[in-house]
ChimeraX commands (.cxc) that place a marker at each C-alpha (Angstrom):
marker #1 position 0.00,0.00,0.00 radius 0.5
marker #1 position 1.59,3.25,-1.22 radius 0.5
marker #1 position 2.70,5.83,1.50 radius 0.5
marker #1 position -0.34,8.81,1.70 radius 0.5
marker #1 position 1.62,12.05,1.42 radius 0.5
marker #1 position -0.14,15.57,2.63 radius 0.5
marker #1 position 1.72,18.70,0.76 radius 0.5
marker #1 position 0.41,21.98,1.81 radius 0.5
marker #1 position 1.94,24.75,-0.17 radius 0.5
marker #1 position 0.60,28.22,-1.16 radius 0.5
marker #1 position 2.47,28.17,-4.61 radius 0.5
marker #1 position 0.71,26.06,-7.61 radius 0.5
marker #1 position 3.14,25.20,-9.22 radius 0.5
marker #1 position 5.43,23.93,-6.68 radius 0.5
marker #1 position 2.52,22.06,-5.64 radius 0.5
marker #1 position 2.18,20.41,-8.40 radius 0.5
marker #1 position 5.73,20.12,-9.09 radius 0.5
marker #1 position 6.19,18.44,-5.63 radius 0.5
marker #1 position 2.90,16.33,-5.99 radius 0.5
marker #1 position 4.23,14.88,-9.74 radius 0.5
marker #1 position 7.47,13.93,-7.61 radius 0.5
marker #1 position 6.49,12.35,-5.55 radius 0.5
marker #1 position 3.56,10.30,-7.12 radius 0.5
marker #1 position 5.93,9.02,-9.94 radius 0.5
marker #1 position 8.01,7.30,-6.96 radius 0.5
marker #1 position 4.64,5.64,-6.26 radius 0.5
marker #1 position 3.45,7.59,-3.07 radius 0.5
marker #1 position -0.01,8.92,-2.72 radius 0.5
marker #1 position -0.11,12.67,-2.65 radius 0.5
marker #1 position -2.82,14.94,-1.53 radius 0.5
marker #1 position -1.81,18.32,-2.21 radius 0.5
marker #1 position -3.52,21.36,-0.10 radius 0.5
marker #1 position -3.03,24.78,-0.46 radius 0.5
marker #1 position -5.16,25.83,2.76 radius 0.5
marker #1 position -4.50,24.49,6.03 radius 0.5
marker #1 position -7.74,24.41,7.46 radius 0.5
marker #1 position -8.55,21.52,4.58 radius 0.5
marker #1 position -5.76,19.72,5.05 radius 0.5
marker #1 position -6.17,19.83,8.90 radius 0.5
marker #1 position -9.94,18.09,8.73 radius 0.5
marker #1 position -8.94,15.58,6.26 radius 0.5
marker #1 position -5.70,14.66,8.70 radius 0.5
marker #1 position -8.45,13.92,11.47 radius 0.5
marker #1 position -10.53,11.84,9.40 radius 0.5
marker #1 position -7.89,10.19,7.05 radius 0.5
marker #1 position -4.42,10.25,8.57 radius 0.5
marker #1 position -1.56,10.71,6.22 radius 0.5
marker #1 position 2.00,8.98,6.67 radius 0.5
marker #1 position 4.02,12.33,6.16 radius 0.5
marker #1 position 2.80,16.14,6.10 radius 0.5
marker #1 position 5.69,18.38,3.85 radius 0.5
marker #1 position 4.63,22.16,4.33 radius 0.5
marker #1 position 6.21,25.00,3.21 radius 0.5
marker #1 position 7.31,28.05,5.61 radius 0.5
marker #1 position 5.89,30.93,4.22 radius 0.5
marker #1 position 2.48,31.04,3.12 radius 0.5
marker #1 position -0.42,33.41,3.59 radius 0.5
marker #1 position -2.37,32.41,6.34 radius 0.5
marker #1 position -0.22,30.03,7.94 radius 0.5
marker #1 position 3.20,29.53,8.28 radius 0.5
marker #1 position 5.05,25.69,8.11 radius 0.5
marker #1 position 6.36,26.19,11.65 radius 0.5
marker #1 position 2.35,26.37,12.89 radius 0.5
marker #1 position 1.49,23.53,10.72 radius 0.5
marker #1 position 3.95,21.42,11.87 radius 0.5
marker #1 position 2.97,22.55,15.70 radius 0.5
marker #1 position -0.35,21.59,15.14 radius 0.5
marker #1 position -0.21,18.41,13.26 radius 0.5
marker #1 position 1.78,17.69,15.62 radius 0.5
marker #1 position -0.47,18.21,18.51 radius 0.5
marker #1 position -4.07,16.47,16.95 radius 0.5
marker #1 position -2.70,13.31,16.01 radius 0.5
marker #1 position -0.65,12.84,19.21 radius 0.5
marker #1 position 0.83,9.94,20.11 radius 0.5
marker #1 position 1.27,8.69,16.91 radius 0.5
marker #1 position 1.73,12.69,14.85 radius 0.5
marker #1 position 2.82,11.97,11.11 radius 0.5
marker #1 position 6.43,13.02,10.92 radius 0.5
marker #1 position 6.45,17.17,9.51 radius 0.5
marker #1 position 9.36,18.26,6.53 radius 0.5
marker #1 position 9.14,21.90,6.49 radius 0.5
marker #1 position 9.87,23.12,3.12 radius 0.5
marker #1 position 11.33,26.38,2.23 radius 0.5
marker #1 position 12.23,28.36,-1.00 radius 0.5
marker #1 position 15.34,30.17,0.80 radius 0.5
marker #1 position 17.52,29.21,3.80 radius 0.5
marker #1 position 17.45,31.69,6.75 radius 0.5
marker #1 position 19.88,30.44,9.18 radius 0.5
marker #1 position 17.53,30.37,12.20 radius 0.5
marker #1 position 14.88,28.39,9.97 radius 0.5
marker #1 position 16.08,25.27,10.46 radius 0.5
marker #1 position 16.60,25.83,14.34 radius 0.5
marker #1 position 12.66,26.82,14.76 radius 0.5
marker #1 position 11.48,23.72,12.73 radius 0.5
marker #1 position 13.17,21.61,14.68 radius 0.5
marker #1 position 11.64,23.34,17.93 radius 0.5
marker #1 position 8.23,22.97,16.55 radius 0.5
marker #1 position 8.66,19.32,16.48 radius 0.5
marker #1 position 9.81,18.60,12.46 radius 0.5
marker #1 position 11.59,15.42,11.56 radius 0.5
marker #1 position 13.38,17.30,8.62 radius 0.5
marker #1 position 13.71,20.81,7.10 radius 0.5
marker #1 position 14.89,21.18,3.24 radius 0.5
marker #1 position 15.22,23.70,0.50 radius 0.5
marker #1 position 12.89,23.80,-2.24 radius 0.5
marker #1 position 14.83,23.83,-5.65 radius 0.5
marker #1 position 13.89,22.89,-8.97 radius 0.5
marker #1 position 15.72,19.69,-8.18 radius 0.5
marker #1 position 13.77,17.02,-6.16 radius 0.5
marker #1 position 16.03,14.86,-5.25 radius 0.5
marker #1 position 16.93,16.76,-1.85 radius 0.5
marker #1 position 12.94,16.36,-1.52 radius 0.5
marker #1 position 12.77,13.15,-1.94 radius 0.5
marker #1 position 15.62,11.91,0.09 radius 0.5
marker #1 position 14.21,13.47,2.90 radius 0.5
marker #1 position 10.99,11.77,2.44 radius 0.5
marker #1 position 12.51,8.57,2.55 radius 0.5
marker #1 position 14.77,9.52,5.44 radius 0.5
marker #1 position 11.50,9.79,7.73 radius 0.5
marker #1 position 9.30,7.38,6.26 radius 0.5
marker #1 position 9.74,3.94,7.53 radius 0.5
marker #1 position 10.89,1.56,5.64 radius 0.5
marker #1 position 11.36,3.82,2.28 radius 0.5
marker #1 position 15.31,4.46,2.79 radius 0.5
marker #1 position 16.14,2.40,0.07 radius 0.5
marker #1 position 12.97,3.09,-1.78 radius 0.5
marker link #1:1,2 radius 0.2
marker link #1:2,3 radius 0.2
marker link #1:3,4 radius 0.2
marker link #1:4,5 radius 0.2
marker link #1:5,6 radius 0.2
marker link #1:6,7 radius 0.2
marker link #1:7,8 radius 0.2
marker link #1:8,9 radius 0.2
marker link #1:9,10 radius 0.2
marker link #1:10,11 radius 0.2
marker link #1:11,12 radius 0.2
marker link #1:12,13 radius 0.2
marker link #1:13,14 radius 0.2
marker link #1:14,15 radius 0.2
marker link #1:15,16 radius 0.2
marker link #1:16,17 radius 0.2
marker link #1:17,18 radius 0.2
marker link #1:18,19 radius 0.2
marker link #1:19,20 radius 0.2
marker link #1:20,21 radius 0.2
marker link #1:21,22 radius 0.2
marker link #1:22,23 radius 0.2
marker link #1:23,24 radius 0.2
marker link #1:24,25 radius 0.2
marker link #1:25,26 radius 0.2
marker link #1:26,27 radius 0.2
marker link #1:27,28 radius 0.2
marker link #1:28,29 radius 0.2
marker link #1:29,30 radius 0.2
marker link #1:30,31 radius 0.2
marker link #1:31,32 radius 0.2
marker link #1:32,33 radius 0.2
marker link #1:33,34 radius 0.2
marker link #1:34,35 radius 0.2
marker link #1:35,36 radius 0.2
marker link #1:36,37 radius 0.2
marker link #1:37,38 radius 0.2
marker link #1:38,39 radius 0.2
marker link #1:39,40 radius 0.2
marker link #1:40,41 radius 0.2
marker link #1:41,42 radius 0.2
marker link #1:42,43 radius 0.2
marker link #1:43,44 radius 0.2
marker link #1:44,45 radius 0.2
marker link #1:45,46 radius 0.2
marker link #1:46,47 radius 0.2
marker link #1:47,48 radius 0.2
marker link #1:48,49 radius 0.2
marker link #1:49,50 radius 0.2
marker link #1:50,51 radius 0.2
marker link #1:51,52 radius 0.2
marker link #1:52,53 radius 0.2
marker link #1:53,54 radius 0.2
marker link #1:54,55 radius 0.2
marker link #1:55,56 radius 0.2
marker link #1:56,57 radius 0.2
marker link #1:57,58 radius 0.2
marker link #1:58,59 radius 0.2
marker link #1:59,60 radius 0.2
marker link #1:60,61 radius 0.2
marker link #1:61,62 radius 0.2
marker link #1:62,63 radius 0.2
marker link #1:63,64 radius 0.2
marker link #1:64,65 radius 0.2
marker link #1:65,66 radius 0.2
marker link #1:66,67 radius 0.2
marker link #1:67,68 radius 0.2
marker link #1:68,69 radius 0.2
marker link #1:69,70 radius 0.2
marker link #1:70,71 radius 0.2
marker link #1:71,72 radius 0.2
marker link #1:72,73 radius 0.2
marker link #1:73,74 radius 0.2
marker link #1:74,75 radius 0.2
marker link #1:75,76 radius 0.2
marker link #1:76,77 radius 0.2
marker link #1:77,78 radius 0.2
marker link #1:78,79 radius 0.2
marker link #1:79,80 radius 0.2
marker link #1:80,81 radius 0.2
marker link #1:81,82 radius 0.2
marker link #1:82,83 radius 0.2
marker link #1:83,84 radius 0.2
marker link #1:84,85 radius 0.2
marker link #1:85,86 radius 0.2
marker link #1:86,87 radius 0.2
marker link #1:87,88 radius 0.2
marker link #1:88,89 radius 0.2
marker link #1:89,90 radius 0.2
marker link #1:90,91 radius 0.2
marker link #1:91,92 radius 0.2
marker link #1:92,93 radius 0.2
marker link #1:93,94 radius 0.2
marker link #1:94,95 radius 0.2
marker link #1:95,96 radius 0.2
marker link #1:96,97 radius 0.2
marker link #1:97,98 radius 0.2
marker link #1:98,99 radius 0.2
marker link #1:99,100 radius 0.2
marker link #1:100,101 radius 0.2
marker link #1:101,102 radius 0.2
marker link #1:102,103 radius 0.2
marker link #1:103,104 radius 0.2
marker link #1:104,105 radius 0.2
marker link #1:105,106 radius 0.2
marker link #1:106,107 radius 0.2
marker link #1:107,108 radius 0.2
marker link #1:108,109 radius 0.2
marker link #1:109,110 radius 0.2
marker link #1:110,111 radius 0.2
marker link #1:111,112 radius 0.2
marker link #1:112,113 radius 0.2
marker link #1:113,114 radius 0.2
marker link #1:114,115 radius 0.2
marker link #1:115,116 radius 0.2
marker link #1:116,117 radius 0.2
marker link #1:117,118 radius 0.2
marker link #1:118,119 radius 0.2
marker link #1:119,120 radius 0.2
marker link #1:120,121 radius 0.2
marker link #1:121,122 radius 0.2
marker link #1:122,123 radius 0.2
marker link #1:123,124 radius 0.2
marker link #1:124,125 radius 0.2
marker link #1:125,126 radius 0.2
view
């Protein structure tokens, strides 16, 4: 059974760019770009990973990550937070907020998509 992916992102085409990714290495992506969705379908249909990006309109990744991380307690989805440029102390605050891994967003996936298998179990050699 294919890994379900959440991908909240405020950006179309990254979205989509991430979402293509990562379901032609077989995982099943649901991409969101508004948190409160993809919050309500977590509690009802629990994904294996959330990736969210840091800066987006009405949410940022670091308060995604907090609160997936609080409403599926014990068993939260591990969080990547996801960002288009590296501030030094971004890394530091996703980390605080509870996220299993923080990467850059670049037009190559690879980066992505060893960091998905890097928290998902059982997909290291995926």
């Amino acid at each position: 059974m294919p890994k379900k992916i959440f991908v909240i992102d405020d950006d179309p085409f990254a979205l989509q760019m991430i979402a293509s990714t990562l379901r032609s290495e077989g995982y099943d992506v649901f991409p969101f770009s508004d948190f409160g969705m993809l919050l309500e379908e977590a509690r009802h249909n629990p994904p294996d990973l959330v990736l969210t990006d840091v800066v987006m309109p009405d949410v940022s990744g670091f308060d995604v990550c907090r609160e997936i991380k609080k409403t599926r307690r014990p068993n939260s989805p591990p969080v990547i937070i996801m960002t288009g440029k590296l501030d030094a102390i971004e890394p530091i605050l996703a980390r605080r907020m509870g996220a299993d891994d923080f990467v850059v967003k670049t037009s190559d996936m690879a980066v992505l998509l060893q960091a998905v298998r890097k928290v998902l179990p059982g997909e290291e050699s995926a």
